[in-house]
C-alpha positions, 0 to 999 in steps of 0.5 A, a space after each residue: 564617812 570615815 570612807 570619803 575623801 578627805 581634802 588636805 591641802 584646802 584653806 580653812 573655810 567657815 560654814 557658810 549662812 545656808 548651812 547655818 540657817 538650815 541648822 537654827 531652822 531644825 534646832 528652832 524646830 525642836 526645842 519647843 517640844 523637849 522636856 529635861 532629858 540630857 544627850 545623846 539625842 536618840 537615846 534621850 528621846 527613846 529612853 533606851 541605850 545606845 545598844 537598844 539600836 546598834 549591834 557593839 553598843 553605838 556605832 554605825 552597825 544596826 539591830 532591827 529596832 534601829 532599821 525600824 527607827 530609821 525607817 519611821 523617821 527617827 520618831 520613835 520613843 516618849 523622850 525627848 532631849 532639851 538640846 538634841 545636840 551631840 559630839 564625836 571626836 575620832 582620831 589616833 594612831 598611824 604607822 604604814 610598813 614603809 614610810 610614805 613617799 610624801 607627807 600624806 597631809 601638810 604638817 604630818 610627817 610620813 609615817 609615825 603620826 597622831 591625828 585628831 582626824 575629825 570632829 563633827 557636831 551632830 543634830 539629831 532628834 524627832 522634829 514632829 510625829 512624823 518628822 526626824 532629822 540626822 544632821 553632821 558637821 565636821 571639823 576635819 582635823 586632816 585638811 583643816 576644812 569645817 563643812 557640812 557632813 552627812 544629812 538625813 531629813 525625813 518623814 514617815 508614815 505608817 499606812 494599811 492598804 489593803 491586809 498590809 502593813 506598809 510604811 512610806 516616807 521620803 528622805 532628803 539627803 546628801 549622800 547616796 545610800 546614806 538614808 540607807 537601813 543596811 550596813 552593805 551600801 558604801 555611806 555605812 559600810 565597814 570599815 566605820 573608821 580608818 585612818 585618814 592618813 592611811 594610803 587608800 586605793 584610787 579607784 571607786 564606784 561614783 556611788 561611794 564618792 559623792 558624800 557632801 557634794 550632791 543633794 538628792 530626795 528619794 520616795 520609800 516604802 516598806 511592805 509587811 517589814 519585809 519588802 523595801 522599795 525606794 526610788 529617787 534622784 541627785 544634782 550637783 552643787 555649785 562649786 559656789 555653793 561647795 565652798 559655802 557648805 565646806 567641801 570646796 569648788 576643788 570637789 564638785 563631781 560636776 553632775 549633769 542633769 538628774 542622777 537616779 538611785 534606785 534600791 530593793 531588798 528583802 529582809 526576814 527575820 527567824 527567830 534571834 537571825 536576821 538577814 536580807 538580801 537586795 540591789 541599788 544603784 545609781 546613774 550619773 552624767 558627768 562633764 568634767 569640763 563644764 565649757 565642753 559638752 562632752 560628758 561621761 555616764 557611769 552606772 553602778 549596779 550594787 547587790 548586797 547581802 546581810 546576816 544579824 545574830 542576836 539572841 538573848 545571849 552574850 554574843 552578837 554576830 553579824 555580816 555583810 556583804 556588797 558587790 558594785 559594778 560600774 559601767 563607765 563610758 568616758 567620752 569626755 575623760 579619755 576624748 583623744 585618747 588611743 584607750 576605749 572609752 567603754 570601761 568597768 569596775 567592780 568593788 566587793 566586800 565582805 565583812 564578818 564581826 563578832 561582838 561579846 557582851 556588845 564590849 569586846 568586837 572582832 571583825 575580818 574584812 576582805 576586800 577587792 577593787 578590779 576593772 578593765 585595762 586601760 594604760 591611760 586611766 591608771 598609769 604607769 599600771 594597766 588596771 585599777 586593781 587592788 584587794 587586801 583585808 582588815 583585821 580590827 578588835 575594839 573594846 566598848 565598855 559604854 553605851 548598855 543598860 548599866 553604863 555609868 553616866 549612861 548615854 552621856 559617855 560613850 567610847 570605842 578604843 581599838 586597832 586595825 590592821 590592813 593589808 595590802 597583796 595589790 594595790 593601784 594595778 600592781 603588787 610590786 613597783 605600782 607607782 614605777 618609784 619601787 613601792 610595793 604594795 605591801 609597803 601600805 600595809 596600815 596598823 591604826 590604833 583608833 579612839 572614837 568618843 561620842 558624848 
């Protein structure tokens, strides 16, 4: 999430009763079952550590038993918590290399800020045998806004056809690629936290866009714990709707019609390495301009690779690696326009981490934004292009076997620096005002409480 964009200029908006009759409904379906366990949720309900499923002890990054407990529903383990509730705050400190032109959020100055940048109530837990739920809402410290965040609802079933072992579910959610396995796909892809006041390229694949503002339900199934196979669709919200749920009117995509996403891949273990590689995408028709018929169709096309060490030594090392094309026709955008409609955009990543004793984190990332040419869509530049990379070290003391108070408290402390060499078509003058990019080169010295 730390990857959406974040309203800054909304007036605040209390969770609407949808929202809140979706949260007592799974909360009523919960609680009948829960013995006396405390939080966070998960890890009551398994009776193992935070570790047992994420790669730095908590955090977005999975081991192969958190894809396994992922993809059977969030079902797994002989635990189970009285109030499958949990809490995050994240926030901290952000200095960019030259002040900002304007105040990137009302009431924060334009460069030098501390920032409470979000707070979210998670409600996490197994509903029935067969039956788990991930639910967030968010406070945004940034642009003031309370609203529902990422939501995962789903079921499994483990099935024998045949000499194959397969699991089969469905997941009903509000983010493409956020029911995803793999830390490669944008709802889960480093970075896992950054700087909401932090300057950002413009230009993205819808794909990594649409968090909050769609509802989708797809059908999967994984054959012999190697081959993943899922297929599904999204619609828009109503802008009554979005402002209910927190995102407001001023973020509806305005999707026509049904939106496929696809995904594949193959993932094989040997030994402590784990590694996977596969594909998914999303098709989508957008009318900009709901009293005009002309729409636009993007398709994003998404290859992605991963990499997993994690013996029984002190060291974990993991990798990701993503590549989205987007084919856009923009009939109704650029209707008039002098500029073709028929235009792309291409997104890569590649990320690299080391973990010691799952406390001490290091992680590189590389990353490139590219397109067409095309003066009207990116003005006063040509291009979307814009390419950089983050360094980030955190330290996590919590979250083991032997961590005090173990799994109430958990916390990651760290700093991130990005660089810019492009950013938005240019290195040099990009917004025609004399910026550079580097002048958006942002350190950021981050906490990120779970408790």
């Amino acid at each position: 999430m730390d990857s959406t964009t974040r309203a800054s200029a909304r007036t605040h908006r209390w969770l609407a009763a949808p929202l809140y009759a979706m949260m007592l409904a799974a909360l009523a379906a919960l609680l009948p079952m829960a013995p006396a366990h405390a939080l966070p949720s998960y890890a009551q309900q398994t009776g193992a550590p935070c570790q047992q499923c994420h790669v730095t002890a908590y955090g977005p990054a999975l081991t192969d038993y958190g894809r396994q407990f992922k993809l059977n529903g969030y079902v797994f383990g002989d635990h189970q918590p009285v109030f499958p509730l949990a809490l995050m705050v994240q926030g901290g400190y952000t200095h960019t290399s030259a002040d900002q032109p304007t105040p990137p959020a009302p009431q924060f100055g334009v460069n030098n800020q501390f920032s409470v940048d979000q707070v979210s109530l998670f409600i996490a837990g197994r509903i029935s045998s067969h039956l788990g739920l991930f639910a967030q809402i968010t406070y945004d410290g940034i642009g003031h806004v309370t609203g529902w965040d990422n939501l995962d609802l789903r079921y499994a079933r483990n099935i024998t056809i045949g000499r194959s072992a397969v699991v089969a579910g469905v997941s009903v959610n509000n983010n493409p690629t956020v029911q995803d396995l793999w830390n490669s796909t944008p709802a889960w892809g480093f970075p896992y936290i950054s700087s909401a006041l932090a300057p950002s390229p413009a230009a993205g694949p819808i794909i990594g866009g649409l968090g909050g503002t769609v509802v989708g339900a797809t059908a999967y199934v994984m054959l012999d714990g190697h081959y993943y196979l899922e297929a599904g669709g999204y619609r828009g919200l109503s802008g009554h709707t979005l402002d209910n749920l927190g995102p407001g009117a001023d973020a509806n995509p305005h999707l026509s019609g049904l939106s496929p996403y696809w995904r594949a891949a193959a993932n094989f273990a040997e030994g402590p390495h784990q590694y996977s590689f596969g594909t998914f995408g999303l098709d989508a028709r957008v009318q900009p301009d709901p009293s005009q018929p002309e729409k636009d169709h993007y398709t994003d096309f998404g290859f992605d690779a991963t990499y997993q060490y994690a013996g029984m030594g002190s060291s974990v090392v993991a990798a990701n690696a993503s590549l989205i094309h987007e084919k856009q026709n923009l009939e109704a955008s650029l209707a008039g326009s002098a500029d073709p409609v028929s235009n792309s955009v291409d997104f890569f990543s590649v990320d690299l981490s080391y973990a010691y004793r799952r406390t001490w984190v290091a992680t590189v990332n590389e990353f490139t934004t590219s397109g067409s040419s095309n003066a009207t869509l990116y003005a006063p530049n040509t291009t979307p292009d814009s390419e950089g990379y983050r360094l980030q070290i955190e330290y996590v003391p919590f979250g083991k076997v032997d961590s005090p108070q173990r799994p109430w408290m958990n916390v990651r402390l760290g700093l991130q620096y990005t660089s810019y060499s492009k950013f938005d078509g240019a290195s040099t003058n990009f917004d025609g005002a004399g910026r550079n990019a580097s002048d958006n080169n942002t350190l950021f010295g981050f906490f990120w409480v779970i408790l």
